[in-house]
C-alpha positions, 0 to 999 in steps of 0.5 A: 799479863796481857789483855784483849778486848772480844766481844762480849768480855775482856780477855786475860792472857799468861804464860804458864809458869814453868815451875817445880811441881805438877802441871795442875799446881801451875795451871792453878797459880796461873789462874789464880794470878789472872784473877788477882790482876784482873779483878784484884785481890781476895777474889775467890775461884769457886766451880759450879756443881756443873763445873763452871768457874765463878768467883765466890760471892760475887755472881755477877761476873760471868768468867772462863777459863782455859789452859793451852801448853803454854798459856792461861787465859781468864775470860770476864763478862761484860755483862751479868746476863749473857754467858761467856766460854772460851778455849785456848789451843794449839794444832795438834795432829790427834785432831785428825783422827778425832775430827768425826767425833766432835764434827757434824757431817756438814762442818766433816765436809767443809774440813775434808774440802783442804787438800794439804794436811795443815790447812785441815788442822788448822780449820779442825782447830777453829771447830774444835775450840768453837766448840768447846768456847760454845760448850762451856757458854751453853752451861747444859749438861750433856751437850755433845759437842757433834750437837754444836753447829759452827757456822761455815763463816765461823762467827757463830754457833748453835745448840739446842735452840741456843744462838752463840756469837763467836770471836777470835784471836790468833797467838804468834805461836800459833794457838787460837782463842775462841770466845763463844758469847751466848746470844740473849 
């Protein structure tokens, strides 16, 4: 496991066992390990109605959850009042092709302004996990994502009259975590 400070929480980092059985199964004993070693022992993962993550009986602890193809990573608040998303990926080239469907025409302007197709992945990567980071901090259903400004600088986010503070971290293997904190 490794550990990394951002923002507003400490974040926890596994691989993914590559074990026998389904991809759920490992993405589950994965998270399961980072909740037992960041948290310790006998500590439940429960899930909103909403679907967000929460460890039964102790609602005070604000935690995320995101999987990549190869890695786990487990976000834990620092504090009970501010809510936490994150979002673990890797470039993946359907980004392209997707990008008008979760990018408003202001962040599709800022993308189509690289001229070679690996730096656009690579800004598309940033808005994409931004936004599901921010997503997942927001807790409102319904949000669609396109409704999430980034901004140009990419150290914040907006939604809904929601003001979100955004962090980063880069993996050698080039996948890039984002930490949205929502801001009180």
């Amino acid at each position: 496991m490794t550990e990394l400070t951002a923002g507003c929480c400490r974040l926890y980092l596994c691989p993914v066992p590559d074990t026998a059985g389904s991809r759920r199964d490992c993405e589950k004993a994965a998270v399961e390990s980072l909740i037992a070693q960041a948290l310790g022992e006998g500590m439940e993962l429960t899930h909103s109605p909403e679907g967000a993550p929460s460890v039964s009986g102790h609602p005070e602890l604000r935690i995320s959850i995101s999987h990549s193809a190869s890695h786990c990573l487990l976000a834990v608040g620092n504090s009970p009042h501010i809510n936490i998303g994150v979002d673990i990926e890797s470039p993946r080239p359907q980004l392209l092709r997707v990008a008008q469907r979760f990018l408003t025409p202001a962040e599709e302007d800022s993308a189509n302004l690289c001229c070679d197709e690996p730096s656009r992945l690579g800004i598309l990567l940033k808005y994409w996990t931004a936004k599901e980071a921010a997503y997942k901090a927001a807790l409102t259903p319904g949000l669609a994502l396109q409704e999430i400004h980034i901004a140009p600088d990419f150290t914040s986010a907006q939604a809904r009259g929601s003001k979100f503070s955004l962090f980063w971290h880069s993996l050698p293997a080039g996948e890039t975590i984002a930490l949205a904190c929502l801001e009180p």
